[in-house]
C-alpha positions in Angstrom: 141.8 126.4 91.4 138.9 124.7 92.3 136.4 123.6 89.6 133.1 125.2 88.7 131.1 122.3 89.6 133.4 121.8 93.0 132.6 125.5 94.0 128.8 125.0 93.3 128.2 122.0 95.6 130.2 123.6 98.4 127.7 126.9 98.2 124.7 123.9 98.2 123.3 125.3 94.6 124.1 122.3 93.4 124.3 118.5 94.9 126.7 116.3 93.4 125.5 112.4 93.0 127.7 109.1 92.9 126.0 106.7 91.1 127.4 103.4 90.3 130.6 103.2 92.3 132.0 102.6 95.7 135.0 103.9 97.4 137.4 101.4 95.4 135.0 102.2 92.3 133.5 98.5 92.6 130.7 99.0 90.9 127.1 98.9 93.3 123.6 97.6 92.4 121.6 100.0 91.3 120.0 102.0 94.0 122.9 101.0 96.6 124.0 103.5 98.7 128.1 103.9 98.5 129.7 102.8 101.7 126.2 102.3 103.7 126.4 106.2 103.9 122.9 108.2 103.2 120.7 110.9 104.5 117.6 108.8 105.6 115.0 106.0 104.0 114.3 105.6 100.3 110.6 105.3 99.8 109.4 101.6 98.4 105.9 101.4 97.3 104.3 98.8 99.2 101.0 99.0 97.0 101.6 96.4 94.9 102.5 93.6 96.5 103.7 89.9 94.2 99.8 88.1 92.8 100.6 85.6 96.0 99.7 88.0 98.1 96.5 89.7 96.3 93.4 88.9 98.8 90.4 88.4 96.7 87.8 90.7 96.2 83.9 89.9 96.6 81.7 90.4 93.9 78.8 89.1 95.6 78.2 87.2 99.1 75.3 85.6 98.1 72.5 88.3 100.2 70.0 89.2 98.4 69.2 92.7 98.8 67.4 95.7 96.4 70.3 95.6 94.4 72.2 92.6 95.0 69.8 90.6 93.3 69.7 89.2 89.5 66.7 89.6 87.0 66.3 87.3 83.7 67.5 89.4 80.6 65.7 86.8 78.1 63.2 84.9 80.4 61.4 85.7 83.6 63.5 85.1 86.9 63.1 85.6 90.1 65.4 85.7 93.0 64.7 85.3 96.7 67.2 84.7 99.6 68.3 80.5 100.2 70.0 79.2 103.6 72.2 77.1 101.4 75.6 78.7 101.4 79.0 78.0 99.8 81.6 78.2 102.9 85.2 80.4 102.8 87.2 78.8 100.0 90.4 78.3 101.7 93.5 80.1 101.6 95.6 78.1 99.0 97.8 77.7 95.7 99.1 81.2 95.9 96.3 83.3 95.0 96.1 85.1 98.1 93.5 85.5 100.6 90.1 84.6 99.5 87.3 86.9 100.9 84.9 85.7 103.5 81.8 84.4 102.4 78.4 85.7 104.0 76.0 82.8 104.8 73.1 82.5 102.2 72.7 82.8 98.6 70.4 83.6 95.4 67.8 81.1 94.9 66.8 82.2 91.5 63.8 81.0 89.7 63.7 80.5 85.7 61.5 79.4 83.0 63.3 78.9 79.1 64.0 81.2 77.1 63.1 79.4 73.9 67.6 79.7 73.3 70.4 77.7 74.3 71.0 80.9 76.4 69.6 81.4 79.9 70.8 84.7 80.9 70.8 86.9 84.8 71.6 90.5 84.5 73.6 90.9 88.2 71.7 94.8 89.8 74.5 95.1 92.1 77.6 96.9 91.7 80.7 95.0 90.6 84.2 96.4 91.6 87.5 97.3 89.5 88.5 93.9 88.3 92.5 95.0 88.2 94.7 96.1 90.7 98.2 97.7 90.5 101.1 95.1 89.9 104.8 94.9 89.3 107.9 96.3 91.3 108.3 99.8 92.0 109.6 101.7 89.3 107.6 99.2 87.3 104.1 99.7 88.2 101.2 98.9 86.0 97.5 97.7 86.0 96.6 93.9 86.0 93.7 92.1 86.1 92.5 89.5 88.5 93.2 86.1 87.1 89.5 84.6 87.5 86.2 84.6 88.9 85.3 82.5 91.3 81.7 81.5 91.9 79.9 78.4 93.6 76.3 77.7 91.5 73.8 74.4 91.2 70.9 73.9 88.9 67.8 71.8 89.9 66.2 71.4 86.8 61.8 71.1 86.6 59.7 69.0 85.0 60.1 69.0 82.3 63.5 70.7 82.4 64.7 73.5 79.8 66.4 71.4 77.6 68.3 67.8 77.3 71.7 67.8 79.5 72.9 69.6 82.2 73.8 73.2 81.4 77.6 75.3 81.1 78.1 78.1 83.7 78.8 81.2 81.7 80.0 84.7 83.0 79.7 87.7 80.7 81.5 91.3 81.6 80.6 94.4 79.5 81.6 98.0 79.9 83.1 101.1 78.6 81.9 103.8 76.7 79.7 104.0 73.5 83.0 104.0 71.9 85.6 102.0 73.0 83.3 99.5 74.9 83.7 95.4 75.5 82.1 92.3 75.8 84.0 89.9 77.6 82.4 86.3 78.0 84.3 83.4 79.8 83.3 79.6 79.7 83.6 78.6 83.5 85.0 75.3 84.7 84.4 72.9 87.8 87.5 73.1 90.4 86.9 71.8 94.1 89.5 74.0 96.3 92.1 72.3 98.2 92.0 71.4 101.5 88.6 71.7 103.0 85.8 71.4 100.0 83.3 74.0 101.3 80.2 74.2 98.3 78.0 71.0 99.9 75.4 71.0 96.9 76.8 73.6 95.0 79.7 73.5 92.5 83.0 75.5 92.5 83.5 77.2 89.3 86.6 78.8 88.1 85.9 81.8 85.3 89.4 82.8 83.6 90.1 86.6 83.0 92.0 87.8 79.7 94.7 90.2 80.9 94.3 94.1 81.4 93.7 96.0 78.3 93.3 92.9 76.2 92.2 93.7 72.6 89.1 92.8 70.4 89.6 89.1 69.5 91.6 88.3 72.0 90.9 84.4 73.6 92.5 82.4 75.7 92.3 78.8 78.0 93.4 77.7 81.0 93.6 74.4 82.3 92.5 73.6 86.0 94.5 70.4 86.8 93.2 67.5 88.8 95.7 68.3 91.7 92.9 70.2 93.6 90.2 68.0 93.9 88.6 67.4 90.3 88.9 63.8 88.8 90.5 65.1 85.7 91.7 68.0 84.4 89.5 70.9 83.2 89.5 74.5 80.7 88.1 77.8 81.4 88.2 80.2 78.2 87.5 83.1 77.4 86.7 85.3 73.9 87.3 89.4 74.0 84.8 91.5 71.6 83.3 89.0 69.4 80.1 91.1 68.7 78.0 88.3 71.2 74.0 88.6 70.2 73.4 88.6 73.8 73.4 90.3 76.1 74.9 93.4 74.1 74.0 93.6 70.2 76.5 96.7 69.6 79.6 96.8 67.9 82.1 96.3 70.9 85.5 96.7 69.5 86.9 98.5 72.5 89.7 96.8 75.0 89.2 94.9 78.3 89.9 97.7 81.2 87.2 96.1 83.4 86.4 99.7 86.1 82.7 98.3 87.7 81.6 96.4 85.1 78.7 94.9 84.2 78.0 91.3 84.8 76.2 88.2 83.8 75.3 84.8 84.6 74.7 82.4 82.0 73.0 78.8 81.6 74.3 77.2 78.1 72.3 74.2 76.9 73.1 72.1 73.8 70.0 73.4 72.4 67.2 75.7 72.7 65.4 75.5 75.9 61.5 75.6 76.5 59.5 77.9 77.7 57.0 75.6 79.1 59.8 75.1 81.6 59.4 76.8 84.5 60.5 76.4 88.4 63.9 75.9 87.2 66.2 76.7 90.3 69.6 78.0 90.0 71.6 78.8 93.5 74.5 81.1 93.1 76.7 82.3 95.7 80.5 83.2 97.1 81.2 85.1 93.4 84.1 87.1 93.6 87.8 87.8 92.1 91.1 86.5 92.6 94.8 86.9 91.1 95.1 83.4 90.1 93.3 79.9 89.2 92.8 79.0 92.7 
């Protein structure tokens, strides 16, 4: 007599599966169909591609616009549209495609600010800073490695403070209760190949992964291999309770859906206010899934 389970699949109430073994019962990789046989394709998510293959994603082109425009949060600024322009960074090092860059950029105009900090608020909107990684079956959310950004400062007479300053970028978001303040210390990295920029600098900002907890820090170096005469960090700090630009407890983890940004100038010390035609030219900002 036939068994239960026999009787079943013939009626087609139930399908019987062989999983795991071949006709000689070799055992098969899993997800191998036995003997090549099979009713049609097996669906592969092709969403998520390996980091190599990530193409960048444009913050900001460098256009100045109603809202793509940036406004002093502890000084007066103002931002008008330059012909200077960074250039397309090269596609290189396995980062994926970098996004084209529109001709122009921000010519912003600063006085101090009476602190080491010189800070923009960015008006425009800033896209999700993560994208959907892994294999299938293994799919989850990770964050673009760094931000890119090209950016030169011509300093007035007399200028804000002694030195050149540190290119800052700051990230907040959330809600009231599980919000974040991300800030990461940028570093100087010409891209390989052609060196588009011409007066302006090539700055890599390092991201801390998706979901990163308060506390969290982190450095990466930039070797000397692409351009730079020695070997440079970007860092970053998660949720340290920053006086500026946010004040509130931020205690929440780094899921970075449109959020806020920030340039920042740091001096060594505070800067003057009687400083003022200060110039900073910023352009070609956006993300990538590496260090390129």
């Amino acid at each position: 007599m036939r068994s239960v389970l026999a009787r079943l699949a013939v009626t087609g109430l139930v399908g019987l599966a062989l999983t795991g073994c071949g006709s000689n019962g070799a055992a098969l990789p899993t997800g191998a169909i036995p003997n090549n046989n099979g009713g049609g394709s097996v669906p592969v998510s092709t969403q998520n591609p390996p980091g190599s293959s990530i193409k960048g994603v444009l913050i900001d082109g460098g256009v100045v616009s109603a809202t793509d425009t940036y406004t002093g949060t502890n000084t007066a600024a103002t931002d008008t549209q330059s012909a200077v322009d960074a250039g397309t960074d090269p596609s290189t090092e396995g980062s994926g495609t970098p996004p084209t860059d529109p001709a122009g950029s921000h010519s912003i105009s600063f006085a101090g600010s009476n602190a080491s900090q010189v800070i923009f608020k960015y008006a425009g909107t800033v896209p999700e800073l993560y994208y959907n990684g892994g294999v299938p079956g293994q799919i989850e959310p990770a964050t673009f490695g760094s931000i890119v950004l090209y950016a030169s400062v011509t300093a007035a007479a007399p200028p804000p403070a002694a030195g050149a300053p540190k290119v800052a970028l700051e990230l907040t978001g959330g809600s009231n209760f599980t919000s974040y303040d991300v800030r990461t210390t940028c570093g100087a990295k010409k891209a390989t190949g052609a060196a588009p920029g011409g007066t302006l600098v090539r700055y890599i900002c390092a991201l801390p992964a998706y979901g990163a907890t308060s506390g969290t820090t982190g450095t990466v170096t930039l070797t000397a291999a692409s351009g730079t005469t020695a070997a440079v960090t970007t860092s970053y700090t998660v949720d340290t309770n920053i006086a500026n630009p946010r004040t509130a407890d931020t205690t929440g983890t780094f899921v970075p859906n449109a959020p806020t940004m920030y340039v920042e100038l740091i001096y060594g010390g505070p800067t003057s206010t009687a400083s003022t035609g200060n110039v900073l030219n910023l352009d070609y900002v956006y993300a990538e899934a590496g260090t390129h």
